[in-house]
C-alpha positions in Angstrom: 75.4 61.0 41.8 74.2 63.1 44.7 73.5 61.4 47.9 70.3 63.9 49.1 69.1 62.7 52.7 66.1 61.2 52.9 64.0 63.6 55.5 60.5 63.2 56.7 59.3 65.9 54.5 60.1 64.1 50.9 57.4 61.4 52.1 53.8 62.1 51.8 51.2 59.4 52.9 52.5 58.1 56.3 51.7 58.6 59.7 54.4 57.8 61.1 58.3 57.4 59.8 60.9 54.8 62.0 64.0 56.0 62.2 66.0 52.2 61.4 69.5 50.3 62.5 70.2 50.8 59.1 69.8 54.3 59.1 67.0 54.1 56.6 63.0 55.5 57.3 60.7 52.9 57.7 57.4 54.6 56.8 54.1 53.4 58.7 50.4 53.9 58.3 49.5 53.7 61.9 51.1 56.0 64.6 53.2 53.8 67.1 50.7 53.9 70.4 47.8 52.1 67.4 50.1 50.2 66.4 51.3 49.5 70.6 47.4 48.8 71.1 47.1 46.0 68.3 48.4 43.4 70.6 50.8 42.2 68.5 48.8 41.0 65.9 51.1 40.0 62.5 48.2 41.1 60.0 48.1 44.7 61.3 51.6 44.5 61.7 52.3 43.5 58.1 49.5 45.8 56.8 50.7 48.7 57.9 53.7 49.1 57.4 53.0 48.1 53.5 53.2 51.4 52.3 50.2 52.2 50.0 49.5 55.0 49.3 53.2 56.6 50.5 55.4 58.3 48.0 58.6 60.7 48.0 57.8 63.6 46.3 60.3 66.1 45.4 61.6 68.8 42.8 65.0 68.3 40.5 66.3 68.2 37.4 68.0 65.1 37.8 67.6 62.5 34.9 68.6 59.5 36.6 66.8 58.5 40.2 67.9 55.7 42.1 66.4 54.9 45.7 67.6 52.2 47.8 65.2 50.1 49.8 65.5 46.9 52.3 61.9 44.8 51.4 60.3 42.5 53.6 58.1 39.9 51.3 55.5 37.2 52.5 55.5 33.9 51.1 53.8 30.7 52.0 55.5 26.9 51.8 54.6 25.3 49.0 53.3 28.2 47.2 54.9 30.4 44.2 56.1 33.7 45.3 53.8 36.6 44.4 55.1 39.5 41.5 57.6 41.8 43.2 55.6 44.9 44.3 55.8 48.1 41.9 57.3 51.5 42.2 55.5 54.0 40.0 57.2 56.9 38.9 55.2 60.0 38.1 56.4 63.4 36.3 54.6 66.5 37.3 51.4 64.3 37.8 52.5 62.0 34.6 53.1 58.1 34.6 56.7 58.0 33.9 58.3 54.7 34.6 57.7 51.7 36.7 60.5 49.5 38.4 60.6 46.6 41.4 63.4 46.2 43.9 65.2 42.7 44.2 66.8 41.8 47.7 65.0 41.9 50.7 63.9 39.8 54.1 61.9 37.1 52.7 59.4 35.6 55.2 58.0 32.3 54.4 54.8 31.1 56.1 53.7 27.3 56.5 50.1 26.7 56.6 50.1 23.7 58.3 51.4 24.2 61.2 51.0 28.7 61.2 55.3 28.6 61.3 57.1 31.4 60.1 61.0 31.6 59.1 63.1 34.6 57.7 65.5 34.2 55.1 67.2 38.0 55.4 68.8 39.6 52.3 70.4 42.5 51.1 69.2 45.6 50.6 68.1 46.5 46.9 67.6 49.3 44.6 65.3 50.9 42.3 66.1 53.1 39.4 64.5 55.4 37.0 66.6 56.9 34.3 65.7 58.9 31.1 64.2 61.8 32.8 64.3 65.3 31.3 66.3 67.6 32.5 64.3 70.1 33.2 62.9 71.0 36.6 59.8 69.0 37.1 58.0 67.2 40.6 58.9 63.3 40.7 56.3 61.2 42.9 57.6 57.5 43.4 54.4 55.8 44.6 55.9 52.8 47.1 54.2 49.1 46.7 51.0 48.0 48.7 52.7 44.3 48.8 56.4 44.8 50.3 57.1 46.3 54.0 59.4 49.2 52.5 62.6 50.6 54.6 64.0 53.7 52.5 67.6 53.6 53.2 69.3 55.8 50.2 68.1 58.1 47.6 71.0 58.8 44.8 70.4 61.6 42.2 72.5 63.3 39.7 71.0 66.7 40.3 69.9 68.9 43.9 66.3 67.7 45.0 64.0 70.2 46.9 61.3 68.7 49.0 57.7 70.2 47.9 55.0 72.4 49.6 51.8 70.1 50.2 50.2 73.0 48.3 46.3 73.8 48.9 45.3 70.5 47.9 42.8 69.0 50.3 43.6 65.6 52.4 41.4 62.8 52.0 42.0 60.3 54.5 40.9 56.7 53.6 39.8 53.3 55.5 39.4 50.1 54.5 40.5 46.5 53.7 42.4 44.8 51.8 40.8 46.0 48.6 41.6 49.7 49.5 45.1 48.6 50.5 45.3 47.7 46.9 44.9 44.2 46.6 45.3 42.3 43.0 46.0 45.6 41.7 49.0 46.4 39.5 50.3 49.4 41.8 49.8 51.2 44.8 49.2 53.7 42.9 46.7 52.2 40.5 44.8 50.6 43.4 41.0 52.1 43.7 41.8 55.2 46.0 44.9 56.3 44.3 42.7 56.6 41.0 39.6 58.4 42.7 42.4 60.7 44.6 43.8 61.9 41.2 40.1 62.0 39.5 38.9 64.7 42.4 42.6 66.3 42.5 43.0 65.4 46.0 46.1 64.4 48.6 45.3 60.9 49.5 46.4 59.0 53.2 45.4 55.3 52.4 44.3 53.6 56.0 43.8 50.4 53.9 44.7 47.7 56.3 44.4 44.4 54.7 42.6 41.9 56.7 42.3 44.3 59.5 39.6 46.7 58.6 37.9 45.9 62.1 36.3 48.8 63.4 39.2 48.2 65.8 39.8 51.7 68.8 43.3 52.1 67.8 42.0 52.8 64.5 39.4 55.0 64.6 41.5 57.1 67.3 44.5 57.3 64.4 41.9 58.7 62.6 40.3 61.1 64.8 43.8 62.6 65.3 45.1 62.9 61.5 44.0 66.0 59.6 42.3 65.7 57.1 39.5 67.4 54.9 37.4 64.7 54.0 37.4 61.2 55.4 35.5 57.7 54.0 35.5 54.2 55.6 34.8 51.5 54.1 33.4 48.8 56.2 32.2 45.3 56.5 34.1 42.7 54.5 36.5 42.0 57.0 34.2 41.7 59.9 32.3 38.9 57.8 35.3 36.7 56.6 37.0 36.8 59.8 33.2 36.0 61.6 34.5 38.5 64.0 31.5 39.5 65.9 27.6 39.2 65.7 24.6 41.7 64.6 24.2 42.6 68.1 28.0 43.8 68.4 28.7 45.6 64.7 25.9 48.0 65.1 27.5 49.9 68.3 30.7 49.1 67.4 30.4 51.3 64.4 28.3 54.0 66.5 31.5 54.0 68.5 33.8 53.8 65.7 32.2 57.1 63.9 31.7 58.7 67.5 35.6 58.7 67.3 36.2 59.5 64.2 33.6 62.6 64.8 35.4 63.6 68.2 38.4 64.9 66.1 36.6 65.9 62.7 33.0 67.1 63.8 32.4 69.1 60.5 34.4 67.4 57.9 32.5 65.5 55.3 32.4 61.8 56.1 31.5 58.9 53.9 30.5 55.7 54.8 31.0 53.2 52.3 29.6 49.7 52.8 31.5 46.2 50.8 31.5 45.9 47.4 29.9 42.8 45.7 31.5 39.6 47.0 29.2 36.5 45.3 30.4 33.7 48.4 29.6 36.1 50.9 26.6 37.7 50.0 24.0 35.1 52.1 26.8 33.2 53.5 28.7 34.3 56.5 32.3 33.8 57.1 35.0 32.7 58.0 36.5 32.9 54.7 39.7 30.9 54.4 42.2 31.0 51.5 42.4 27.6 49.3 45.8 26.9 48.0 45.7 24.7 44.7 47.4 24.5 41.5 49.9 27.2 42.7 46.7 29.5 42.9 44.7 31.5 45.9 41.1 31.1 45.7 38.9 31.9 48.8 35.9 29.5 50.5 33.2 31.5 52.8 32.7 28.5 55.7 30.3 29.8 57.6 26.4 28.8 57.3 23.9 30.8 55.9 21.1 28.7 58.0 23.1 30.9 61.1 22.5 34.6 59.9 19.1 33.9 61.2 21.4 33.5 64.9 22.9 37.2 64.6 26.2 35.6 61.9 26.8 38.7 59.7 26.6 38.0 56.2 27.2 40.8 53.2 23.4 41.6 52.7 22.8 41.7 56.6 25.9 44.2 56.8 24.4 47.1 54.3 21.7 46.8 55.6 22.9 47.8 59.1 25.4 50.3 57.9 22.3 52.2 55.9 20.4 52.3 59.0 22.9 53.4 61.0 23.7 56.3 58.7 20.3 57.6 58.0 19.6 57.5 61.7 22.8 60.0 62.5 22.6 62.2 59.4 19.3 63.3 61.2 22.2 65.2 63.5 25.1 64.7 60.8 24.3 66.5 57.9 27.9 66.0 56.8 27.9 61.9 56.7 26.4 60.4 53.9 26.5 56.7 52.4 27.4 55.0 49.4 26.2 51.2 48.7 29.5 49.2 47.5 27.9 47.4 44.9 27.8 51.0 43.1 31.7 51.0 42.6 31.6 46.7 41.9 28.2 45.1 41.3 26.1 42.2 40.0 27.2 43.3 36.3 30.6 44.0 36.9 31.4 40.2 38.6 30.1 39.0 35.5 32.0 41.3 33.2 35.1 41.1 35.9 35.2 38.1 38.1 37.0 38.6 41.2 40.5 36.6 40.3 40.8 34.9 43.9 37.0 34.8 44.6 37.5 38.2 47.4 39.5 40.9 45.8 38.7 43.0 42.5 41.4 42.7 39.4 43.2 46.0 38.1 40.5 46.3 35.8 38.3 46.6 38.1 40.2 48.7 40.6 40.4 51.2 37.7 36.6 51.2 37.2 36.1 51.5 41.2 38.1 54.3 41.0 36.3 56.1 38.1 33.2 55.1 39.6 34.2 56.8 43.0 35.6 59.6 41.6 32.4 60.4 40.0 30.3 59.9 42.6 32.3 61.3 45.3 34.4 64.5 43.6 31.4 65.0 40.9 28.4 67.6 41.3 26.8 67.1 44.3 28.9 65.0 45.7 29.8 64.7 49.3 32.9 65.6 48.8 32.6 68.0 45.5 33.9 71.5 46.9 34.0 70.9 50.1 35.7 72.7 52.9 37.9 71.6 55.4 36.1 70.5 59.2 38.9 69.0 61.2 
């Protein structure tokens, strides 16, 4: 087997690559002075450098494909561990193959007391075998669930790294749901689906838990190219009861004024939360319940204080509609789409959310179809487009 180097420009998706003690590239979402900025928070931490959305992407003829990695996986006392995260092989734009990695750093959280402990382990691999041997583009898609160090990729033919091409960049932000969350794959999750649907390059800003109109992220996204840009907004200001009605409406002025200061013409789509049933009316926090080795989220909060400037769901659209109407007077290029069009009223009955906050892989796959259609179709905000940044 050949031993080809792993170099920055086999990865697509990340913003920034670590070089590691192991000699491996640790690829992040967030560039190192947001990530400085964060305070040290362990959400955005562990968010990011989950790599949705990343993937190597190369040329070969090889037929076997093996990629070492070192995984670092989050557990909870008491609690079964969660399915090892997927690698997605794709052929010239074709599923081909899905694998997990065993090994890995393995941190375990304790509820009770907010304790955390490592139990280090070896690195893993992942291989794909099979493969025609003719020259053809591999993409393995990285998981949305494992902090992913790259340490080795062994083939048994030359790989060539690939030419972005012409394709446009769409750069995407949002929670947990973008991330991925309860969806088979990283590369199944909503935005990887929409991406393929409108034939676009996809950067995934989905930061689980931490999709919090924070500076550091709107800069990160002021400063990455791109040709279209959407943000999805609200759900994780409301279950983390993280501000009031009288802060979210100039912190997302701010937020899109930052945003705009590095992209003033590209086309840029707010997106508000998609249905959530316990946190429609009722504001959060929203705190995870563990029983019968399963994860179901409580809203806490009291509807009785929405009335007090509390953000529920309702109370968020609403403020995110206003807010883009009044700028697209001056924007022309920022539009809006309501959630509950990609996962609605119908769709919770058809689809329940599993754990009560995130959307199944069913529905991820009809969010993506949904978005796709709407965003990439006819008239579209993003149908045709040209580049702004």
């Amino acid at each position: 087997m050949d031993h080809p180097p792993l170099t920055h420009d086999l990865v697509r998706g990340a913003l920034d690559l670590e070089r590691t003690a192991r000699g491996g590239l640790l690829p992040h979402r967030l560039p190192a002075r947001a990530r400085a900025q964060s305070g040290g928070d362990e959400q955005v931490a562990q968010a990011e450098s989950q790599p949705s959305g990343v993937r190597l992407v190369f040329r070969t003829r090889a037929t076997a494909v093996e990629l070492d990695v070192h995984r670092t996986v989050l557990g909870y006392r008491g609690v079964p561990p969660r399915p090892d995260g997927a690698y997605d092989l794709y052929v010239d734009g074709e599923p081909a193959g899905r694998s997990t990695a065993s090994g890995g750093d393995l941190v375990l959280a304790d509820l009770a007391d907010g304790s955390r402990e490592t139990v280090p382990g070896p690195v893993g691999s992942v291989r794909f075998d099979g493969l025609a041997g003719r020259e053809k583009a591999v993409e393995i898609w990285l998981p949305y669930t494992e902090t992913t160090e790259l340490i080795r990729l062994r083939t048994d033919a030359p790989v060539t790294a690939v030419a972005p091409g012409g394709r446009r960049v769409w750069l995407h932000h949002g929670s947990s749901i973008s991330q991925g969350s309860a969806a088979d794959s990283s590369a199944t999750a909503w935005p990887a689906l929409a991406a393929a649907r409108g034939g676009v390059e996809l950067v995934n800003l989905g930061l689980g838990g931490s999709a919090l109109l924070d500076p550091f992220t709107a800069r990160a996204l002021r400063d990455t190219p791109a040709d279209l840009i959407s943000v999805k907004i609200g759900i994780n200001i409301v279950n983390r009861d993280l501000m009031r009605l009288r802060a979210f409406g100039p912190a997302v002025h701010g937020f899109l004024d930052t945003v705009r200061e590095g992209h003033p013409g590209t086309p840029l789509l707010v997106v508000s939360p998609v249905l959530c049933p316990m946190q429609e009316e009722t504001p959060g926090p929203a705190a995870p319940d563990f029983r019968d080795g399963k994860v179901e989220f409580q809203a806490l909060g009291d509807p009785a204080e929405v009335a007090l400037g509390k953000l529920n769901l309702r109370v968020v659209r609403e403020e995110l509609a206003r807010i883009v109407e009044e700028r697209a007077a001056e924007d022309p290029r920022l539009s809006y789409l309501d959630g509950r069009e990609l996962y609605g009223e119908a769709d919770a009955v058809e689809l329940p959310l599993p754990d009560g906050l995130h959307p199944g892989p069913a529905a991820h796959r009809r969010m993506g179809e949904r978005f796709g259609a709407f965003a990439f179709g006819a008239g579209g905000p993003f149908a045709g487009a040209a580049g702004g940044s």
